[in-house]
N, C-alpha and C positions, 0 to 999 in steps of 0.2 A: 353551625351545621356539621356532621360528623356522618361518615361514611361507614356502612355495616355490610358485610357479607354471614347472613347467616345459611348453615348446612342441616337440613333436616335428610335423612336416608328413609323415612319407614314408608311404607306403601298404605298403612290404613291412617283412620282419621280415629285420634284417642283423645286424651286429655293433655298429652304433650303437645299434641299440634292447635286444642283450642288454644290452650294459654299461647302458644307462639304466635299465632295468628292476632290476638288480643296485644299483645306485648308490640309486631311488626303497626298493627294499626294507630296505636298510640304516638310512635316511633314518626311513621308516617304527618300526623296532624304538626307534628312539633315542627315540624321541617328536614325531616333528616334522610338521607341519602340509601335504600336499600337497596339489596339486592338476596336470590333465595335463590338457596342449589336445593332443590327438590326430587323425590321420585316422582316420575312426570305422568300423567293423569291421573291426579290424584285432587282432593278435594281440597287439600291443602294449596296445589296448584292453581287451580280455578280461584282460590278465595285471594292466594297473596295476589293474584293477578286485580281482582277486583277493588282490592283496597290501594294499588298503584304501585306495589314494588314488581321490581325488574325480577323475571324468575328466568333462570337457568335450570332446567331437568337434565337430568343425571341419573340415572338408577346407579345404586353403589352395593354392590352385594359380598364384596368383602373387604375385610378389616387392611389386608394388604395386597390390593389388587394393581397390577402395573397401568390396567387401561384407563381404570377412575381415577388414579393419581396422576396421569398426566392431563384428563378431563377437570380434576380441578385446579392443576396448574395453569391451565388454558383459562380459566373463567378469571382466578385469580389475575392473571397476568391482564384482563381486560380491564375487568371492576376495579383494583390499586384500591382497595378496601382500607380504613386505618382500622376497622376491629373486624376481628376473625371469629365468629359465634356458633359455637355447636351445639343443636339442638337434641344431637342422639349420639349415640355412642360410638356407632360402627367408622362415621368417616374420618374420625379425632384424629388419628395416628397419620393418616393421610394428608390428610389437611395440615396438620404444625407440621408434615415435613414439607408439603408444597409450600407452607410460609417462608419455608427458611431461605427457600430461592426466590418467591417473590414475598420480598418483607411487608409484615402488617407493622402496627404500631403496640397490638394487645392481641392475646388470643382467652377468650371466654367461653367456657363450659357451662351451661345451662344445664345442671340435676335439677332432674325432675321425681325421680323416684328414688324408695330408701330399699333398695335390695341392697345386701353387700355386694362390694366389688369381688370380682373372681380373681384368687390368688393366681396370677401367670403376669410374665415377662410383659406381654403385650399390654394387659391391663394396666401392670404399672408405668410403663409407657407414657399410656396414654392419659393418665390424669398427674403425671409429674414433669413430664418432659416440654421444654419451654410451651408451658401454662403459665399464663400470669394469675387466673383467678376461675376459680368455681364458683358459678352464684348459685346459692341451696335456694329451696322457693319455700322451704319450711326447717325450722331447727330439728326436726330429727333426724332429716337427711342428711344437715351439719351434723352430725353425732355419729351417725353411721359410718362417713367418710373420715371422720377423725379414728374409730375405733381401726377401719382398712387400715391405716397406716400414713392418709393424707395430711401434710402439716397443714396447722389451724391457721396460718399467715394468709394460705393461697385459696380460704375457703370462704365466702362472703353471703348470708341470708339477706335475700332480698324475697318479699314474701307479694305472693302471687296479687293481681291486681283485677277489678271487674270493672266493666261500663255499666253503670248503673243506671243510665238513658232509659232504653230497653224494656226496663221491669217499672210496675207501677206501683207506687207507694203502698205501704200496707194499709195504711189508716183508709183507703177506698177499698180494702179488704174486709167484708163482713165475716163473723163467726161459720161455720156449719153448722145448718140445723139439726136438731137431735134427732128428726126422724127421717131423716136421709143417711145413706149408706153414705159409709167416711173414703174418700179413692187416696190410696196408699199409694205412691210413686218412686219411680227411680228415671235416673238417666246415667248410663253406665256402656259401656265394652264390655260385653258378656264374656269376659277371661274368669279363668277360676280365681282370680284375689279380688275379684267382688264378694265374692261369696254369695251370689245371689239362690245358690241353693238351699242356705238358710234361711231367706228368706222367703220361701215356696215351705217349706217345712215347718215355721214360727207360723204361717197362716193357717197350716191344716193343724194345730194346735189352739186357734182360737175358737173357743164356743159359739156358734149361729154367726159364724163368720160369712157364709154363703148371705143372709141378711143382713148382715153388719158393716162390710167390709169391698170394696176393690179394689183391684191392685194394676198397675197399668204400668208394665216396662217398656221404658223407651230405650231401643239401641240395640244392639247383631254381635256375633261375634261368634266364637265357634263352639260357645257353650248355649248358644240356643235350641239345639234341640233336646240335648239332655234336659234343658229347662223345662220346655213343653210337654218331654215327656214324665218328667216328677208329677207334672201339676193335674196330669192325668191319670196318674200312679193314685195323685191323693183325692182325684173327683174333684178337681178345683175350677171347669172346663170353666164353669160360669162365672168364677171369678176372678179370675185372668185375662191381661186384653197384652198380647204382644203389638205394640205400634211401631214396632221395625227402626233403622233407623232415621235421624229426623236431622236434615239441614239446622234447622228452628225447631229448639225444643220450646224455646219459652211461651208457647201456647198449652206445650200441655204440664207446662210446670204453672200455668195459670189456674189450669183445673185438677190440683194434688189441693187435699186436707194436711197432708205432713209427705216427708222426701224422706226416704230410708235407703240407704245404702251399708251393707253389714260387708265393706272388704276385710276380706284379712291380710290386705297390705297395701298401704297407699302412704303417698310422698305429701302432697297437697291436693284436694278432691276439687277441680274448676266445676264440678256439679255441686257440688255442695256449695259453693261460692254462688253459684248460679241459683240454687234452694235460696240460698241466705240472703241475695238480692229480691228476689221473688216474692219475700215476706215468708218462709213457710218453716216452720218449727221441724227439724231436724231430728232424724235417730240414725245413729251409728255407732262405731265401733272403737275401743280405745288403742290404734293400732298407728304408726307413721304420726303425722303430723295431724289426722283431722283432731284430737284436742287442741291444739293451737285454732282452731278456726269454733270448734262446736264446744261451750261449755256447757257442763252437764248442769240440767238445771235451770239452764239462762234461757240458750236459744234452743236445747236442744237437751236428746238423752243419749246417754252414750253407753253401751251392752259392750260385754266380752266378747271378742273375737268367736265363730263357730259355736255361736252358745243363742240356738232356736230358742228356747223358753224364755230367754229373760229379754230376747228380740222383741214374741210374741207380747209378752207382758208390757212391753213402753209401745206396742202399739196399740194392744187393748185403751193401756192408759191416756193417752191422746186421744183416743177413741171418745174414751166416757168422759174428758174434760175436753170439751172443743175452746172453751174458752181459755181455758189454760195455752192449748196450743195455739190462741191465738197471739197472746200475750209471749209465749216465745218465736214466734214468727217475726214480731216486730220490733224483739228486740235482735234476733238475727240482723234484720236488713239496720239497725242502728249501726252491730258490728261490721258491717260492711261498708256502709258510710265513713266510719272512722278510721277501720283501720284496714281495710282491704279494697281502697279505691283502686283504679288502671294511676291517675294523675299522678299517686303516691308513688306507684312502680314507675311509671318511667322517669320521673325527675329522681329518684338516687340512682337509676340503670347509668342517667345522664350522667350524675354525678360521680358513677364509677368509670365510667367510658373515658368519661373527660380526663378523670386524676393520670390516667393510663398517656393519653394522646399528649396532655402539656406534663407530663415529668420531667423534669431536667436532662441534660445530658454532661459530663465529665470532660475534661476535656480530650482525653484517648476517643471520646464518642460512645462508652459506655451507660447505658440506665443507670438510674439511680432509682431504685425502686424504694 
């Protein structure tokens, strides 16, 4: 058993805090000791609470704030953590320096997205400065951080994991009938690197789309009303269903014909993982890591970045092959089966956690890393 303190700062509920959430619950079953610095009423809150780890709330609103650094030297000092796990950015620098007064055994970085890092003092701080490991959750985020300037020793892919319980096999999945309107879906954070403006734009370019077609996004964010109001810009009223956002999408990822998401920037997409458990034949983007998850062709179609017509056109396509798309649906949830279990993520997390806690020591008392 092994002891974790992980630190999430953000105040909304994204795709860093499902996969953390999914990640802490795995963590949980195996036997292991947690604990979560959180921003406090959050849904994040509520869930680690549910799944059994110990939460500490915290709000941490800057990178070098004196009252949150001594707030996690306090939790620290309770919890004697052997891994130090940062799920966001902001409380990094805080945190490796309250370790260095109350020592952990490992401090681990969870990237989750492939922005570059921002050239400043503090940045480099805090993704060099005693870090023993970055875990990437997709190799382009490896790639990115390499290009920043991070050495490849301290950089480690371990690629995102899903409970597959949950979703119901596809093979109890019938085709769409030809004479039903096909429901186009998303689950997303309405931020502009969805791009889901392109996709309100690729539907007002489909022919007899108002009978062909609906589209049903799940999820809020601060690009929801510009959304609503494109779709009313292009007369779409009727074929749009905003469903706000949803504790439990996997009801209404039950009732999607295909999952599109067109970001123009993403690290590893836990909805799209979520699509590919579900059975459902994928269209997205060639942008971050989703080709590591969606191959063009197999489970899915993958469009250029900001590019409506050729969105429109692999939806159309899906459209006029239900059978097609259903045969990439199932082989989606195959890929997920094999190689994007939760099981598979937490037994190497294990097995990095672990190399970290039993390393040797020298005899001065130095790592041997």
């Amino acid at each position: 058993m092994m002891s974790f303190l992980f630190v999430d700062t953000e105040p909304v509920w994204r795709g860093g805090q499902d996969q953390l959430l999914t990640l802490l619950r795995g963590l949980i079953v195996r036997g292991h000791r947690l604990h979560i610095i959180c921003h406090p009423q959050t849904l994040l809150e509520e869930r680690a609470r549910e799944a059994g780890v110990t939460v500490h709330p915290l709000p941490v609103k800057s990178e070098i704030g004196p009252v949150a650094f001594c707030r996690i030297l306090a939790v620290l000092a309770r919890v004697r953590p052997e891994i130090l796990a940062f799920n966001t950015p902001r409380s990094i620098l805080l945190g490796t320096l309250a370790s260095r007064i109350v020592p952990v055994k490992a401090r681990i970085i969870f990237r989750r997205v492939n922005f570059p890092l921002r050239k400043n003092l503090i940045t480099r701080l805090k993704y060099n400065w005693g870090i023993d490991c970055i875990v990437t959750v997709s190799e382009s985020i490896r790639q990115q951080l390499l290009v920043d300037g991070v050495p490849g020793f301290r950089i480690r892919t371990i690629y995102e994991g899903i409970d597959l319980t949950p979703f119901p096999k596809p093979e109890s999945l019938d085709p769409r009938p030809r004479n039903e309107p096909m429901v186009v879906g998303t689950v997303a954070h309405f931020s502009s690197e969805k791009g889901l403006c392109h996709l309100v734009e690729a539907a007002s370019l489909i022919p007899d789309v108002h009978a062909r077609m609906r589209f049903v996004l799940v999820g809020d964010g601060a690009c929801r009303q510009d959304l609503e109001t494109q779709v009313h810009e292009h007369g779409l009223q009727d074929c749009f269903h905003f469903a706000g956002f949803q504790k439990n999408p996997i009801p209404y990822l039950g009732s999607f014909d295909c999952f599109v998401l067109p970001s123009l920037s993403e690290g590893l997409s836990s909805a799209i993982l979520s699509a590919m458990a579900a059975g459902l034949p994928v269209i997205s983007t060639t942008v971050g890591g989703i080709p590591e998850l969606v191959q063009h062709e197999e489970n899915g179609l993958l469009v250029p970045p900001a590019d409506p017509i050729a969105l429109a056109q692999a939806i159309q396509r899906l459209g006029n092959e239900p059978a097609e798309a259903s045969r990439m649906g199932r082989l989606g949830r195959l890929r997920a089966e094999k190689q994007f279990t939760l099981q598979r993520m937490i037994l190497q997390i294990e097995q990095l956690c672990s190399s970290f806690i039993h390393r040797p020591l020298s005899a001065s008392g130095v790592v041997h890393v």
